[in-house]
C-alpha positions as CSV (number, residue, x, y, z in Angstrom):
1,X,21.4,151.6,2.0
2,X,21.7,150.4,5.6
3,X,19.7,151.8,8.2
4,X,21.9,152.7,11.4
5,X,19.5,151.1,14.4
6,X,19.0,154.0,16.7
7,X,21.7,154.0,20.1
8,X,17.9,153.8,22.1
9,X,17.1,150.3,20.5
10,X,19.9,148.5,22.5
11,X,21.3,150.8,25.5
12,X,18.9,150.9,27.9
13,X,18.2,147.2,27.4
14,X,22.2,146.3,27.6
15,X,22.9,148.1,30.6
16,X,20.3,147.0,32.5
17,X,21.1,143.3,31.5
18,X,25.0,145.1,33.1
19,X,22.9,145.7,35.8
20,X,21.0,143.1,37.3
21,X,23.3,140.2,37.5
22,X,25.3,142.6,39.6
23,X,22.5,143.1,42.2
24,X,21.5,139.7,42.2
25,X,24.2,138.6,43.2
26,X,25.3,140.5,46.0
27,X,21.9,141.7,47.4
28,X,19.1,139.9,46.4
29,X,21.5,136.3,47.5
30,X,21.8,137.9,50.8
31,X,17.8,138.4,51.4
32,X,16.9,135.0,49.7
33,X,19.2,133.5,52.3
34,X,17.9,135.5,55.3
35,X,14.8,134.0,54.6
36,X,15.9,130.3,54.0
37,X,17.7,130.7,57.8
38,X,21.2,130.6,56.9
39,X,23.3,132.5,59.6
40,X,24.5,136.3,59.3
41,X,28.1,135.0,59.6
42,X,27.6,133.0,56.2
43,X,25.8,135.0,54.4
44,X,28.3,137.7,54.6
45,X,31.0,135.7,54.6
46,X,30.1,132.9,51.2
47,X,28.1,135.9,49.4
48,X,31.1,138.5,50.0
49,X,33.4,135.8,47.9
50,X,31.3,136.3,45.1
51,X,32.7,139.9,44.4
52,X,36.4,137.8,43.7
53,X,35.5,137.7,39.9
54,X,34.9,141.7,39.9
55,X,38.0,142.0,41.4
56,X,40.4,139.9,39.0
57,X,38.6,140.7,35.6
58,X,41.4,142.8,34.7
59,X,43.4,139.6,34.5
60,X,41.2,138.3,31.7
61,X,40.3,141.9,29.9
62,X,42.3,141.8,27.4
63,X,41.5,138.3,26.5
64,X,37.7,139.6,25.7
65,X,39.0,142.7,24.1
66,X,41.4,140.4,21.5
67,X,39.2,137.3,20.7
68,X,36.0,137.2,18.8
69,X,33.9,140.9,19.3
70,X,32.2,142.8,21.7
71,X,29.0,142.0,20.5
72,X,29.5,138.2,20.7
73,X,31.0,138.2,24.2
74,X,28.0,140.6,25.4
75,X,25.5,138.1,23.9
76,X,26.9,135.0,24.7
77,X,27.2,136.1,28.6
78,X,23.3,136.9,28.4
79,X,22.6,133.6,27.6
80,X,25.1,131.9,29.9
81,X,23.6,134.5,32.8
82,X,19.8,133.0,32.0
83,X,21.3,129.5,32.5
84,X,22.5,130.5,35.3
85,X,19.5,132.1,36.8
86,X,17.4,129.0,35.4
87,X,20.4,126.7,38.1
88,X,19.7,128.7,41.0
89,X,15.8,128.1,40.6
90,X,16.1,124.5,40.0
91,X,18.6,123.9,43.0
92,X,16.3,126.1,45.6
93,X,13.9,123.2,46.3
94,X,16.9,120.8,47.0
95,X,17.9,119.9,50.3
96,X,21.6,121.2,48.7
97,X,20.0,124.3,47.9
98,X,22.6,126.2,49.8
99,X,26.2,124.8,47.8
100,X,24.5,124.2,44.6
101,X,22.7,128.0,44.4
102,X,26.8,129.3,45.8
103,X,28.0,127.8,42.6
104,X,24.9,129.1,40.3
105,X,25.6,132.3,41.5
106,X,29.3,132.0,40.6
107,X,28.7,131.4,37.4
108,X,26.6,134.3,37.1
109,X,29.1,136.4,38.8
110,X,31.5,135.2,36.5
111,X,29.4,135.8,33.3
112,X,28.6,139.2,34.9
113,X,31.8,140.6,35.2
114,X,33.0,139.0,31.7
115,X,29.5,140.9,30.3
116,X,30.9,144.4,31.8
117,X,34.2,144.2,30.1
118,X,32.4,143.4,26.4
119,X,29.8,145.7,26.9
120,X,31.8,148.6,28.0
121,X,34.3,147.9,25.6
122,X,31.5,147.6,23.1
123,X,29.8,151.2,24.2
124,X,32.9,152.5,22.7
125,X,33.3,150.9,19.3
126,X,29.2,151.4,18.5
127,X,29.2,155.1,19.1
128,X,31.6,157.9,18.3
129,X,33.4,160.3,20.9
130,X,30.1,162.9,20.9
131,X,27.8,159.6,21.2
132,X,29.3,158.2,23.8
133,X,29.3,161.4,26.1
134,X,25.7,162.1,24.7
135,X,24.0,158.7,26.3
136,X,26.4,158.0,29.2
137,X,23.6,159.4,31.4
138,X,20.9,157.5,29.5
139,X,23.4,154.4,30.2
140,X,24.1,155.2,33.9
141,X,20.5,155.7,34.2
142,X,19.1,152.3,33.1
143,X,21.6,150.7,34.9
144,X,19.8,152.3,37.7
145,X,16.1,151.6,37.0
146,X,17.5,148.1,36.5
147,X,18.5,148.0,40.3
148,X,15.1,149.6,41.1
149,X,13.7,146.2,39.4
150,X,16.1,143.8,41.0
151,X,16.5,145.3,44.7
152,X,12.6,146.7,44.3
153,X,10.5,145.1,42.7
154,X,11.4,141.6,42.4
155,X,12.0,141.4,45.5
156,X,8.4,142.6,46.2
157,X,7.5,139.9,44.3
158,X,9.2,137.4,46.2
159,X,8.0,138.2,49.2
160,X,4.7,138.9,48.0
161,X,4.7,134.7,47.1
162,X,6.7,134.1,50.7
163,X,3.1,135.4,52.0
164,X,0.3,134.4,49.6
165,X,1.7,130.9,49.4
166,X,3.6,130.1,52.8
167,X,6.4,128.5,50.8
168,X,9.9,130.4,51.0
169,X,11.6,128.6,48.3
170,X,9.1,128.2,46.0
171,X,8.8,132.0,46.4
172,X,12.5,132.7,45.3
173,X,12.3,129.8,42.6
174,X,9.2,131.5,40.7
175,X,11.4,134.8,40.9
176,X,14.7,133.3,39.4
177,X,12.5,131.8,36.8
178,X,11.7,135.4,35.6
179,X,14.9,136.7,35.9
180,X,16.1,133.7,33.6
181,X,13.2,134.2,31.0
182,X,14.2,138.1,31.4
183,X,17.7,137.2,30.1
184,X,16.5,134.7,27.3
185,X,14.8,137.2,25.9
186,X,17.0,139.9,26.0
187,X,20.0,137.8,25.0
188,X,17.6,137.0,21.7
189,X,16.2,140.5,21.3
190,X,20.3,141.9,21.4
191,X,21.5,139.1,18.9
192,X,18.8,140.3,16.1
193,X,19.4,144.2,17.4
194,X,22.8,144.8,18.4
195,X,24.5,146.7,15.5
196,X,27.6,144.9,14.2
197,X,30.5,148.1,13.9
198,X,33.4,147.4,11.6
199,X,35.6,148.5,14.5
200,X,34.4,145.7,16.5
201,X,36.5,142.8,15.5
202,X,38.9,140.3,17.1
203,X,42.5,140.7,17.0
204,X,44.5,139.2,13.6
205,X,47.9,140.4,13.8
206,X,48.9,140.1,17.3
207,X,51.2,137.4,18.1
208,X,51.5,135.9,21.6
209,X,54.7,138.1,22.8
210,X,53.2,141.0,22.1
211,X,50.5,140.2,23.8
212,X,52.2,139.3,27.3
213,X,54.1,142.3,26.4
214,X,51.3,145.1,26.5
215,X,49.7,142.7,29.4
216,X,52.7,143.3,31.4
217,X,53.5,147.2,30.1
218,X,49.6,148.1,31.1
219,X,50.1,146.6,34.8
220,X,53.5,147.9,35.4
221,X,52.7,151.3,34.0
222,X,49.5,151.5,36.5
223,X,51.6,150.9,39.8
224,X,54.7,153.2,38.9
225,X,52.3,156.0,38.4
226,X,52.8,158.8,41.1
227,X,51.1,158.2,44.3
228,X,49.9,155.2,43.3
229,X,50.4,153.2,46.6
230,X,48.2,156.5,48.2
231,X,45.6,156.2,45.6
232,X,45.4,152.0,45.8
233,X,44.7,152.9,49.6
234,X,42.0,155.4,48.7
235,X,40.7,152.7,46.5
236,X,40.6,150.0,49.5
237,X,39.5,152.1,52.4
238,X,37.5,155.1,51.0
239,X,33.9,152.4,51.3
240,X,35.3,150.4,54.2
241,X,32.0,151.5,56.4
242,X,30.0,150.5,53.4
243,X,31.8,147.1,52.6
244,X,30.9,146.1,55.7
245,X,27.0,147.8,56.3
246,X,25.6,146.7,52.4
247,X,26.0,142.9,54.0
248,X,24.0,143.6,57.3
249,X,21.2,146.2,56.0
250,X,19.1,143.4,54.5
251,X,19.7,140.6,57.0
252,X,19.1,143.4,59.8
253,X,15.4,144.4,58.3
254,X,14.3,140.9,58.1
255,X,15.5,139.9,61.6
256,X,12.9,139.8,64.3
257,X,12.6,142.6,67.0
258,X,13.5,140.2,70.1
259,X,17.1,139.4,67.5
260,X,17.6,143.1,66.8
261,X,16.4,144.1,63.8
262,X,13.4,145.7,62.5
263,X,11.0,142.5,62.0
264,X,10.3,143.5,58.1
265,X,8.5,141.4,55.7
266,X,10.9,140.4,52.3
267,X,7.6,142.6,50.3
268,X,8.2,145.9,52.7
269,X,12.3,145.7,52.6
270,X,11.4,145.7,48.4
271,X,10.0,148.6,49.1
272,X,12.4,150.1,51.5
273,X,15.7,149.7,50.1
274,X,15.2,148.3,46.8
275,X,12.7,151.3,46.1
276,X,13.0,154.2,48.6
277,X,16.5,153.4,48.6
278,X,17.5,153.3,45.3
279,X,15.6,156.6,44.4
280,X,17.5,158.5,46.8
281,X,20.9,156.9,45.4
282,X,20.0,157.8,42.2
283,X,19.1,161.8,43.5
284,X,22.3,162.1,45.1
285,X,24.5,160.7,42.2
286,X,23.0,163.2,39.9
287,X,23.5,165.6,42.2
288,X,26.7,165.1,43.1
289,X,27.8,165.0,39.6
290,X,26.3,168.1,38.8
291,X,28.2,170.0,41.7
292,X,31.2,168.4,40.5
293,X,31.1,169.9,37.1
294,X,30.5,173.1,38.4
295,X,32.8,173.5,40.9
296,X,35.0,170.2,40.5
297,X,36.2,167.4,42.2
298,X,38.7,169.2,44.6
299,X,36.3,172.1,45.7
300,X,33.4,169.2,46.7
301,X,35.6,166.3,48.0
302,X,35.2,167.0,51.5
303,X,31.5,167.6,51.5
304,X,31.3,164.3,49.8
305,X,33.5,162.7,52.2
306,X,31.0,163.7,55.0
307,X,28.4,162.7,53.0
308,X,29.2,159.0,52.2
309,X,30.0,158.6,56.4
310,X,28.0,160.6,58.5
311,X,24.2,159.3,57.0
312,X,25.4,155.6,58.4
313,X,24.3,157.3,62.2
314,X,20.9,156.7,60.9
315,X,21.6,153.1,61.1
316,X,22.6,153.1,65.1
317,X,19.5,155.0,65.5
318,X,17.4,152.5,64.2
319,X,19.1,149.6,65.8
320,X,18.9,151.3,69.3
321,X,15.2,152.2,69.1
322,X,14.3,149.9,66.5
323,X,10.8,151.9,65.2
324,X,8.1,150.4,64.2
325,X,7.2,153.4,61.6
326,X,7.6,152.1,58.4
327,X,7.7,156.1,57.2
328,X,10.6,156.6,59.6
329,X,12.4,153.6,58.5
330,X,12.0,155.0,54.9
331,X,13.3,158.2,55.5
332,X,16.5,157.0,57.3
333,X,17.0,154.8,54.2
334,X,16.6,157.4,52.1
335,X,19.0,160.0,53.7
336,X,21.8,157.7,54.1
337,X,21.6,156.0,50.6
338,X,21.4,160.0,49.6
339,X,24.6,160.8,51.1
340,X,25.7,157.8,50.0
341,X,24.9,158.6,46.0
342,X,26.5,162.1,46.3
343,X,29.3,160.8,48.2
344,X,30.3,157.9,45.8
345,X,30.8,160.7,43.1
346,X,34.3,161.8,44.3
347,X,34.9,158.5,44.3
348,X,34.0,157.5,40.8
349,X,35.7,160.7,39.6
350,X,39.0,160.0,41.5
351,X,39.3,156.5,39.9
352,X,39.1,158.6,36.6
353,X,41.4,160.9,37.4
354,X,43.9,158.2,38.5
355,X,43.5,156.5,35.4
356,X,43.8,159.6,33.1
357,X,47.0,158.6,30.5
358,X,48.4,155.8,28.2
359,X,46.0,152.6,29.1
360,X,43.6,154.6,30.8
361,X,40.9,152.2,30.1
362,X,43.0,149.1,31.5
363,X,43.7,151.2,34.0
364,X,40.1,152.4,35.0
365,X,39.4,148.6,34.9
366,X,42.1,148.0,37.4
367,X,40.7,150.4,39.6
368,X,37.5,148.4,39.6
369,X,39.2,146.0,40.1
370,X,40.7,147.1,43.8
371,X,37.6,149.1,44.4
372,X,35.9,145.5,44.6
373,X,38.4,144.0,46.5
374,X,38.1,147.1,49.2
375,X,34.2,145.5,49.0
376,X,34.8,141.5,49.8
377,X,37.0,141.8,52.3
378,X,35.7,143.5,55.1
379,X,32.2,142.6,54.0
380,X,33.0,138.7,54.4
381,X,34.0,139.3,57.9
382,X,31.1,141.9,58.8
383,X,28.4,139.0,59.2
384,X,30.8,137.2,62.0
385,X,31.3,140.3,63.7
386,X,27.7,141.2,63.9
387,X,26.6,138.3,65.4
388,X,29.7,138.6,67.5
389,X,28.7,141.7,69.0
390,X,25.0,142.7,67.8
391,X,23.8,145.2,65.6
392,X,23.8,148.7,67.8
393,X,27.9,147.6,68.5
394,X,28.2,146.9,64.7
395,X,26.7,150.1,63.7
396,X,28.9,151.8,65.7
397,X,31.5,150.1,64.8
398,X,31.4,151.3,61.2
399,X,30.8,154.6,62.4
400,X,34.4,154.7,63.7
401,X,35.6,152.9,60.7
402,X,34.5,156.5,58.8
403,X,37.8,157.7,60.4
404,X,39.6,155.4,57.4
405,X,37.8,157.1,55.1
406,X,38.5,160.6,56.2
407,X,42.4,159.8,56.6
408,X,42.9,158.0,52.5
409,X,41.6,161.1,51.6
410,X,43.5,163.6,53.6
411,X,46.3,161.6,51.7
412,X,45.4,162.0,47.9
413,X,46.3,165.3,45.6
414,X,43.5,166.2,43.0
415,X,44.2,168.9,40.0
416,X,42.3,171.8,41.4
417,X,40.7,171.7,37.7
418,X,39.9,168.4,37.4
419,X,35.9,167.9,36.5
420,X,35.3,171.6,36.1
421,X,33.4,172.3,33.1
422,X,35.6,174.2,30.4
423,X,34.4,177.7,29.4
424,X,34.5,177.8,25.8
């Protein structure tokens, strides 16, 4: 008889391999740049492309979801991520470092976003209905220790080679080199572990117009839905402050004091926002979903609204008196990426409610899909605009671009019982 591999054997490791291609590419590519002197205005503006292939991977879902499994397109993207990885540390001592690592990390965005569809899609075929609700927290939290590791620690240990060896991109090449061995390994260690569900198989009996048929059904059924054009606004605006700050936080603690920022090292901004950061994310997402299920999404929108915005005045504060307190700096990181955490849960739980109905997981997937876009394009522009008008003017300016966020949601209609926990 079969042994069923327990669900612990493969999902911490397969959501933190969702995980970290994520936050490489769109934070840990904007300090590596910082430190290799290309411009705000670039950064924000080449780096904030690379969230194009989160946006359209509803396009090519249910390609993944009809040829070969779940399984095979979760491994296969593990492997093409590590060669990835492996390109960006071969290109950084190249005089083209700055193209060549652009179209490494590309192909790991790529990868990445194919690698959330499959392993998603594959969470749902490996486990059953009381499974899946029973380790979507261990999931979710993984994913989280993995950004810990990226936004954290590795970039503690970048920056602790940018000191003890003077060379910047030998720094970032020995830490790409890990993340590629990382990824070999755990593309191996999933191909010998991953459990191989009968339900898990590619398509045999759909022809090609039934195909474009469901394609087109799933996308026109998404946009006649009621309110739609309100809730695709929601969607777009709801993180405009943040679109626009997760670009310059990073490039503003590196910069020097007489520039305007906050003169960090790469090792203390690990430690800051990667670290600090990141655990008071994580507090306020947990939080946030446990006031949710008590009281619902309606009841707590509001003080999530608030939330998400008003923490970002921590931000003008520190680029008006710019402390040298590395405890001060930490707990202004950690109170806005708080808010932040709890804030995101309406969010998260309005894109769910939206999506509730026939394709509901298409549906969630073209939510992500416009919650991405609401991400690249204000943040390509936000690196222009800072150097335009300096970082106190650009904190303030996202400060008044809260009032977008307060007006979407003025405009959307949530079921008063909507993530309330049902009394038996």
């Amino acid at each position: 008889m079969k042994t069923r591999r327990s669900p612990w054997s493969w999902i911490p490791t397969l959501y933190m391999a969702e995980a970290l291609p994520y936050v490489a590419v769109m934070t840990i590519s904007t300090i590596m740049y910082k430190k290799l002197d290309i411009s705000n205005t670039d950064i924000a503006l080449y780096t904030g492309w690379l969230y194009l292939p989160w946006v359209i991977k509803p396009f090519w879902s249910p390609f993944v979801d009809l040829v070969r499994t779940k399984r095979w397109w979760s491994v296969t993207m593990q492997f093409l991520i590590a060669i990835g990885f492996a390109a960006i540390a071969l290109a950084l001592p190249t005089s083209m470092f700055f193209r060549l690592t652009l179209a490494a990390f590309w192909l790991v965005a790529f990868t990445s976003a194919t690698h959330d569809i499959a392993a998603d899609g594959y969470y749902m075929h490996a486990l059953d209905d009381h499974e899946q609700s029973l380790y979507v927290g261990i999931r979710s939290t993984f994913y989280r220790i993995a950004s810990i590791l990226g936004q954290g620690l590795l970039v503690v240990l970048a920056g602790h080679l940018e000191d003890s060896t003077g060379d910047i991109p030998f720094a970032w090449t020995v830490t790409f080199s890990v993340m590629s061995a990382f990824f070999l390994l755990t593309a191996l260690y999933h191909q010998f572990i991953l459990p191989r569900p009968a339900s898990d198989h590619a398509a045999t009996d759909m022809k090609a117009s039934t195909i474009a048929r469901d394609f087109l059904d799933t996308f026109k059924t998404f946009f006649t839905k009621e309110n739609a054009l309100v809730a695709i606004l929601f969607m777009l605006l709801y993180r405009l402050p943040e679109a626009q700050l997760v670009k310059l936080i990073n490039p503003f603690m590196l910069d020097p004091v007489d520039k305007g920022g906050l003169g960090l090292t790469t090792e203390q901004v690990g430690i800051v926002y990667g670290t600090v950061g990141i655990i008071g994310l994580t507090i306020g997402g947990i939080l946030g979903g446990i006031a949710a299920a008590h009281g619902g999404l309606k009841r707590w929108l509001w003080p999530m609204v608030c939330a998400i915005t008003l923490p970002d005045l921590v931000y003008v504060y520190l680029s008006y008196v710019q402390p040298d307190s590395l405890l001060m700096v930490n707990a202004c990181v950690f109170i806005e990426q708080f808010g932040y955490g709890f804030g995101f849960t309406a969010y998260m739980l309005y894109l769910i409610y939206f999506s509730e109905g026939a394709h509901k997981t298409a549906h969630y997937a073209i939510c992500t899909g416009f919650m991405a876009l609401g991400m690249m394009l204000p943040g390509m522009m936000a690196g222009w605009l800072q150097e335009t008008i300096g970082y106190p003017h650009f904190f303030l300016w996202t400060i008044v671009c809260c009032v977008a966020t307060f007006a979407v949601t003025a405009l959307i209609k949530v079921d008063p019982e909507f993530g309330k926990k049902k009394r038996p």
